[in-house]
Backbone bond lengths (Angstrom), bond angles and torsions (degrees), N, CA, C in turn:
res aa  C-N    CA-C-N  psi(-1)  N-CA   C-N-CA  omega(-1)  CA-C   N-CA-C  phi
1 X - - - 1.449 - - 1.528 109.55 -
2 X 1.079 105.59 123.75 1.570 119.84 179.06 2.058 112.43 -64.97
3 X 1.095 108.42 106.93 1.355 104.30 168.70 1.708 131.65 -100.52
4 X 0.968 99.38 161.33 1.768 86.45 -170.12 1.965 97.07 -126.64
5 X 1.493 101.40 149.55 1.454 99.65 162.26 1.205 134.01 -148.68
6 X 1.615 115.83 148.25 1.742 96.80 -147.71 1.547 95.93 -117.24
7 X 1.082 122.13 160.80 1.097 146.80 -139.25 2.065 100.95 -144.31
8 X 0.864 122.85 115.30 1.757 127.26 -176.69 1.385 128.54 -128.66
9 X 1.142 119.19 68.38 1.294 122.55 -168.38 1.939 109.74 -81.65
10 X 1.739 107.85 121.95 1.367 101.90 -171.48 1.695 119.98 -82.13
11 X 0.936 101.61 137.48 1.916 98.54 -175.44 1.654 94.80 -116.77
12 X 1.184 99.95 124.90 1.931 113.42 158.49 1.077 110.06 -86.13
13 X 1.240 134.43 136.58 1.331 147.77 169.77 1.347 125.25 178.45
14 X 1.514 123.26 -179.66 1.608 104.85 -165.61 1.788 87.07 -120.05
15 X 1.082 114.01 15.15 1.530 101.43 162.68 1.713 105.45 -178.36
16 X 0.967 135.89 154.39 1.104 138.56 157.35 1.401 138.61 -25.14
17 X 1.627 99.86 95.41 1.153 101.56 -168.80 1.993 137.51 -67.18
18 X 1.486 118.23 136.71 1.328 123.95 -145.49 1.736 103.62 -59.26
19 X 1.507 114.46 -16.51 1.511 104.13 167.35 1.625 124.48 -70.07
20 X 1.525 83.05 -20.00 1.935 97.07 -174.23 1.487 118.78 -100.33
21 X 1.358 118.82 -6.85 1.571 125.41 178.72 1.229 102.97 -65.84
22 X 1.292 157.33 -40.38 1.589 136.24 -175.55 1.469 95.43 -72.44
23 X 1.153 161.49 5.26 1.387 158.35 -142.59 2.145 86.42 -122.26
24 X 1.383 84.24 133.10 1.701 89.92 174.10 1.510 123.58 -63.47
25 X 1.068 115.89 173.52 1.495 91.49 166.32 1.627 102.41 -141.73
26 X 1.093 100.82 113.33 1.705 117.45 -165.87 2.013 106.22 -62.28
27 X 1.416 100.38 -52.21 1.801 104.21 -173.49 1.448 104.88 -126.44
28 X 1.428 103.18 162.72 1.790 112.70 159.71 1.424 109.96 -114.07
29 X 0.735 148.45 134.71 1.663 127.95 136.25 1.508 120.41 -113.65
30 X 1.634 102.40 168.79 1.730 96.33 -176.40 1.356 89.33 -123.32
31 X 1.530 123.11 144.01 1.219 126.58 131.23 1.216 124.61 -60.61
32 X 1.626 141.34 109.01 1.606 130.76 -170.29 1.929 79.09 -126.87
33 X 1.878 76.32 134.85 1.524 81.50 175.57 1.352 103.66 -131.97
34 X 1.162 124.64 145.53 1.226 133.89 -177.59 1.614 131.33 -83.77
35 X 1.248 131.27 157.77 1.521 144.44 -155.82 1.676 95.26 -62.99
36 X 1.403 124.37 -14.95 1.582 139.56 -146.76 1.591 96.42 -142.30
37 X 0.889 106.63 30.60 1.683 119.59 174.86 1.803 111.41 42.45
38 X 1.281 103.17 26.09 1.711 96.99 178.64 0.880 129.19 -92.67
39 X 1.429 153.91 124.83 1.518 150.63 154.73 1.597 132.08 -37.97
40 X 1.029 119.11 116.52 1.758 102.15 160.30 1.240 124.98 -74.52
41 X 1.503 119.82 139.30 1.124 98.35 170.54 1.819 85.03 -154.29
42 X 1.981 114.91 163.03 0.760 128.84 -175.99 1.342 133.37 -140.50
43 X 1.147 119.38 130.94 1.699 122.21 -167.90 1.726 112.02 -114.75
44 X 1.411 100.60 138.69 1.519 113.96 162.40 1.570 117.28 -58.10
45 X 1.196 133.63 -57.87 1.423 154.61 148.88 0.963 134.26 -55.00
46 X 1.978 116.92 -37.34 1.587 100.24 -178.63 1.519 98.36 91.98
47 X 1.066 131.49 -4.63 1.702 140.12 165.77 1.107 129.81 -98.05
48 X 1.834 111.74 -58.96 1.346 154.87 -169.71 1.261 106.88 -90.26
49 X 1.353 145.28 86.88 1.363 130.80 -171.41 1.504 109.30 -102.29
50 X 1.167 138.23 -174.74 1.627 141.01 -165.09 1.316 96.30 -167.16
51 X 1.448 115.21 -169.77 1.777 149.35 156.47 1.504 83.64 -93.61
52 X 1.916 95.55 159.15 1.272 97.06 167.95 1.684 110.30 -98.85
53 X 1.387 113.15 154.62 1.366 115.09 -169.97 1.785 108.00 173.78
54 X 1.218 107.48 177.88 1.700 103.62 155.02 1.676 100.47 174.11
55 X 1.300 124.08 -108.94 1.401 108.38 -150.50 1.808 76.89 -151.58
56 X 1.818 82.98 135.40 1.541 103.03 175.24 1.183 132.30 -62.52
57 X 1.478 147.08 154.74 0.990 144.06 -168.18 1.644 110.46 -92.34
58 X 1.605 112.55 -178.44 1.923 92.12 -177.80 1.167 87.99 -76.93
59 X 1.680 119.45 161.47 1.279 114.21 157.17 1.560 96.49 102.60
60 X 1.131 124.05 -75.59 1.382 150.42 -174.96 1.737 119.63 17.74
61 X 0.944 165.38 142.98 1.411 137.46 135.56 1.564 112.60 -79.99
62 X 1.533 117.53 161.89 1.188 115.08 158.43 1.542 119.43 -42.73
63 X 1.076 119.02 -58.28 1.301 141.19 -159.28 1.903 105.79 -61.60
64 X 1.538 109.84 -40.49 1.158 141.15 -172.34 1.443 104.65 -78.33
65 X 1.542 104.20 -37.45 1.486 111.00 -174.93 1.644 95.69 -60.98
66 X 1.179 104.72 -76.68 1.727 121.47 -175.20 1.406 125.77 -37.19
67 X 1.583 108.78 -48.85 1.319 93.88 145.70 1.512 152.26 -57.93
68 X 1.492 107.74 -51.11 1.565 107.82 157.16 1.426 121.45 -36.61
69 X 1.469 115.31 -49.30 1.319 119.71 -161.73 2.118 108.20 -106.38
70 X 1.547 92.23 27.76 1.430 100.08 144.60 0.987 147.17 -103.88
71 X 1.636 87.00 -31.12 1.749 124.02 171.56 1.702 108.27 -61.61
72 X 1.043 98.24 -87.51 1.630 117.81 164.26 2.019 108.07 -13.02
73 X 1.158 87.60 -61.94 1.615 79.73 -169.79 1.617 120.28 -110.80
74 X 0.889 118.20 5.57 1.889 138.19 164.45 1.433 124.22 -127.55
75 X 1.329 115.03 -3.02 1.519 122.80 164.28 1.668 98.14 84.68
76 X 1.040 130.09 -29.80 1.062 135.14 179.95 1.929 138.83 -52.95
77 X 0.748 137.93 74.44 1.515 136.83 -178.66 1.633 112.38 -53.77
78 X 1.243 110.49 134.77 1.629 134.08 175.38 1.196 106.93 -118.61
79 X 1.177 115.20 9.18 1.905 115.48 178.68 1.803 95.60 -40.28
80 X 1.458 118.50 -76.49 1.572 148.55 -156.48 1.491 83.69 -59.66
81 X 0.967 158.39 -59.24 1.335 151.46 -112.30 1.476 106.53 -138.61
82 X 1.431 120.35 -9.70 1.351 103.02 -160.99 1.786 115.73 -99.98
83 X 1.494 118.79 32.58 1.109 120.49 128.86 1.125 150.14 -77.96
84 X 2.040 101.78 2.38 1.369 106.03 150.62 1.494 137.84 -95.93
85 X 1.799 106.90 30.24 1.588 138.56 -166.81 1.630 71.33 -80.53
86 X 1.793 98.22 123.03 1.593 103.65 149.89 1.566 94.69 -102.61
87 X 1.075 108.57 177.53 1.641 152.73 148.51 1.171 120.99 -87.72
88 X 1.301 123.23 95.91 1.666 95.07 -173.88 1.328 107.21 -136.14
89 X 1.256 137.41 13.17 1.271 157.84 103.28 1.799 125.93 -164.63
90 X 1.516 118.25 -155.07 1.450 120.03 164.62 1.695 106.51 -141.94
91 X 1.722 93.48 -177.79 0.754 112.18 158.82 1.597 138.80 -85.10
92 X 1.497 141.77 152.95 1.152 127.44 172.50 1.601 123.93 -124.98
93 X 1.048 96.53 102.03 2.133 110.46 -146.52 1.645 100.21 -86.03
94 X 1.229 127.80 151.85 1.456 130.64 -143.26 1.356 88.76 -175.12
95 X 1.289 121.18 67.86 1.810 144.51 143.52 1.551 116.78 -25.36
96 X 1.077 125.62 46.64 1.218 105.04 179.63 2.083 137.88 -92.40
97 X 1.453 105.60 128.84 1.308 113.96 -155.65 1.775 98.14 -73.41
98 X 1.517 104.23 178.51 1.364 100.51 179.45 1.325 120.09 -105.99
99 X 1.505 105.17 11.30 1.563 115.83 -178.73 1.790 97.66 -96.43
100 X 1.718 111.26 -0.24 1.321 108.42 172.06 1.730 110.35 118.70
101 X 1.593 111.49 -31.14 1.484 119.28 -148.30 2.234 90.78 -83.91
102 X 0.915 104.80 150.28 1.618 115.99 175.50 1.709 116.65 -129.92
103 X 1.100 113.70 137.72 1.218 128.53 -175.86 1.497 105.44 -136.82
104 X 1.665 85.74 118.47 1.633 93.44 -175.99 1.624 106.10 -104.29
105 X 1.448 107.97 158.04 1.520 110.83 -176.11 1.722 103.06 -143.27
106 X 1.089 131.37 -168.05 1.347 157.04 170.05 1.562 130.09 -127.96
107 X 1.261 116.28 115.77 1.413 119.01 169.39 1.630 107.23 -121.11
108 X 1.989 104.50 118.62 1.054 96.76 152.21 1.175 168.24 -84.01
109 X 1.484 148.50 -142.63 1.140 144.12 163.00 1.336 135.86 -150.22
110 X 1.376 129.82 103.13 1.485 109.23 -178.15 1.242 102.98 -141.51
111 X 1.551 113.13 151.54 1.531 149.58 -156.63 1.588 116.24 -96.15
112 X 1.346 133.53 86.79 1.319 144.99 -168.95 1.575 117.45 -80.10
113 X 1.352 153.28 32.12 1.400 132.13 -175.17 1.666 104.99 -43.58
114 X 1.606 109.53 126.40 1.568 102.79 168.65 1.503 85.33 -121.08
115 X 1.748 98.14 153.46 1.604 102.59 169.63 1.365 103.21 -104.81
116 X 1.212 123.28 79.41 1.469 143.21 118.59 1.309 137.57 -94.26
117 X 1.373 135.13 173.44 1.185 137.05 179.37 1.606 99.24 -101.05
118 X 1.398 110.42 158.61 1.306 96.88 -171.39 2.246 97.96 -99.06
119 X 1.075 99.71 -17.29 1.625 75.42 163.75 1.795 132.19 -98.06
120 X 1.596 85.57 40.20 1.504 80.57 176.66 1.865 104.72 -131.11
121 X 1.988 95.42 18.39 1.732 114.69 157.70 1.522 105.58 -67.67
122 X 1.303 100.84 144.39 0.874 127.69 164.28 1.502 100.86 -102.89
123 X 1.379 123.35 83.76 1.351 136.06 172.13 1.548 126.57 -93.29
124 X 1.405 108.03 114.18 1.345 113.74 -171.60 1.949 98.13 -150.78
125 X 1.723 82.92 137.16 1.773 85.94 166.50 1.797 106.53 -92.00
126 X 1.476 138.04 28.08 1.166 114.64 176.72 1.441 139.57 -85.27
127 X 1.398 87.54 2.82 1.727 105.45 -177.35 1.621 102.36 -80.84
128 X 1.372 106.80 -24.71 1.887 114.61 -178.79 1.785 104.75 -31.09
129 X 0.971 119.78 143.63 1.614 154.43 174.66 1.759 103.59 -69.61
130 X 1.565 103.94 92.30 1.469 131.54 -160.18 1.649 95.77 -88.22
131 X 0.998 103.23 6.40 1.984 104.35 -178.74 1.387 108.97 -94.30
132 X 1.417 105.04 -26.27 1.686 113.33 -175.57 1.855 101.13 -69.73
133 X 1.168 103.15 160.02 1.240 106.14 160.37 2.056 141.13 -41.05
134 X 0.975 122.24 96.36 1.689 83.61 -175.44 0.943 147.45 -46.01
135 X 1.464 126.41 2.38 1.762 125.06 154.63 0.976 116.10 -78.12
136 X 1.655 126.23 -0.37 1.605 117.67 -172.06 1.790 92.57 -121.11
137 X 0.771 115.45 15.34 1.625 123.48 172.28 1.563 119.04 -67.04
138 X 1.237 139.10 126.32 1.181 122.51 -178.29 1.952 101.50 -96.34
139 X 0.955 105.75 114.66 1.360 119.44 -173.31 1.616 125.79 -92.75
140 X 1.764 109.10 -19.99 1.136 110.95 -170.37 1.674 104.51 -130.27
141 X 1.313 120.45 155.20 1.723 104.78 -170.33 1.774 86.50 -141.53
142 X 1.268 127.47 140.91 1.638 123.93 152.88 1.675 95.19 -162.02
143 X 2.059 79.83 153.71 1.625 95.78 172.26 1.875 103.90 -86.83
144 X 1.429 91.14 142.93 1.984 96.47 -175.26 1.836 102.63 -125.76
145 X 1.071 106.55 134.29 1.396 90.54 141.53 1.530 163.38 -56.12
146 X 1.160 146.45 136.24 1.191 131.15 -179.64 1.712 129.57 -7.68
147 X 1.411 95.10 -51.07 1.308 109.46 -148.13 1.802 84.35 -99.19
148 X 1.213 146.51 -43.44 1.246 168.04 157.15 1.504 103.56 -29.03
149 X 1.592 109.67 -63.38 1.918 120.57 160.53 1.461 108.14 -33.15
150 X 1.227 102.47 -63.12 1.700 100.56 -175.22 1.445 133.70 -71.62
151 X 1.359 100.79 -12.85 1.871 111.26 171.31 1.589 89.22 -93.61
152 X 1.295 148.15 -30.28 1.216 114.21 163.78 1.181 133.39 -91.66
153 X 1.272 133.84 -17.52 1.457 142.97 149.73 1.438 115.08 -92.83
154 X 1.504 119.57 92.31 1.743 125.07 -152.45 1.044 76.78 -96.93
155 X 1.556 158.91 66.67 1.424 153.84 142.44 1.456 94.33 -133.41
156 X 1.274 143.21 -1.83 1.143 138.97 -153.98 1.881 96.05 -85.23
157 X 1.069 111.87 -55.20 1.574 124.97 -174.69 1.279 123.41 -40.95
158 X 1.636 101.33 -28.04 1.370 85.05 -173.34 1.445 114.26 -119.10
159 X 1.493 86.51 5.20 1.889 100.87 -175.59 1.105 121.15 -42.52
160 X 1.333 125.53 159.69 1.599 129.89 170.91 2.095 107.65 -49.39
161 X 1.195 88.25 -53.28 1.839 116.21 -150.02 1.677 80.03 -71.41
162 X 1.306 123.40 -48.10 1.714 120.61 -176.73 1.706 113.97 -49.65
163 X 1.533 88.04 -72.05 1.947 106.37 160.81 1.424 112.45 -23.77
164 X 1.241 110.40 -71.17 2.000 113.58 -173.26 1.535 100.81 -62.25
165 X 1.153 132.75 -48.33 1.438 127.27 -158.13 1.931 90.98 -61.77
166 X 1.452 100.95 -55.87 1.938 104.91 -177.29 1.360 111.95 -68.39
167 X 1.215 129.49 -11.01 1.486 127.72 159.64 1.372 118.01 -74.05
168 X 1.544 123.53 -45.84 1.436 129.13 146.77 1.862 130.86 -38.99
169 X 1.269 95.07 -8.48 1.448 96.53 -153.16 1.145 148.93 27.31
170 X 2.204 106.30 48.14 0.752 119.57 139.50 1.692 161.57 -52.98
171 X 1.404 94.80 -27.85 1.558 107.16 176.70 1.276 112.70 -119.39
């Protein structure tokens, strides 16, 4: 059985840096945080939780990505608001196979304050993209707290993208 292993090096920055622009960029996600300090976040299962986000369309913008794929999978619209989409950096992912060969990609990142409360979302994954498979479906949507984010995404704490947001004193 062929295994693969990835490799994630975090970059801060306010846009994509010019050594890394020919590099694809596989996902977006947004951190959107709410007026009530809550996070979105979303799961296929109800186990596995994430940011909401996924993979750009042809054509796509970043910006375009994040919106679509807020709507879609948190019920939520950023149309009104989404000139407050930061950038605030990515990831730089380094696939490597065991026959030796590596394929590098890009995952981004951007930083949402909305002034809402988060229980007055109307949060739903049903707008999600019914063409994908159903294991890759995001099925479940809730606002969490900080500390709540990190008992369900136990990689969250020490992440690059976690670090910069609490160095900002964002979160």
């Amino acid at each position: 059985m062929k295994m693969s292993k990835f490799t994630m090096n975090w970059v801060t920055a306010e846009a994509v840096r010019e050594g890394d622009q020919q590099l694809p960029i596989r996902q977006i996600y947004v951190w959107y945080l709410t007026s009530d300090k809550n996070f979105l976040l979303v799961s296929k299962d109800g186990e596995n939780w994430q940011l909401p986000g996924g993979k750009p369309d042809a054509g796509e913008s970043f910006v375009e990505t994040a919106v679509r794929e807020m709507k879609e999978e948190t019920g939520v619209s950023i149309d009104d608001i989404v000139s407050g989409l930061k950038f605030f950096g990515y990831y730089l992912v380094i696939k490597q196979e065991d026959d030796g060969s590596e394929t590098k990609f890009l995952q981004i990142r951007f930083y949402l304050h909305a002034d809402v409360a988060s229980d007055i979302l109307n949060l739903s994954a049903k707008g999600e993209d019914t063409v994908q498979v159903a294991e890759d479906q995001i099925m479940h949507v809730r606002a969490v707290t900080t500390n709540e984010a990190k008992n369900l995404i136990p990689w969250l704490a020490v992440s690059g993208e976690y670090k910069e947001l609490e160095a900002q004193g964002l979160i």
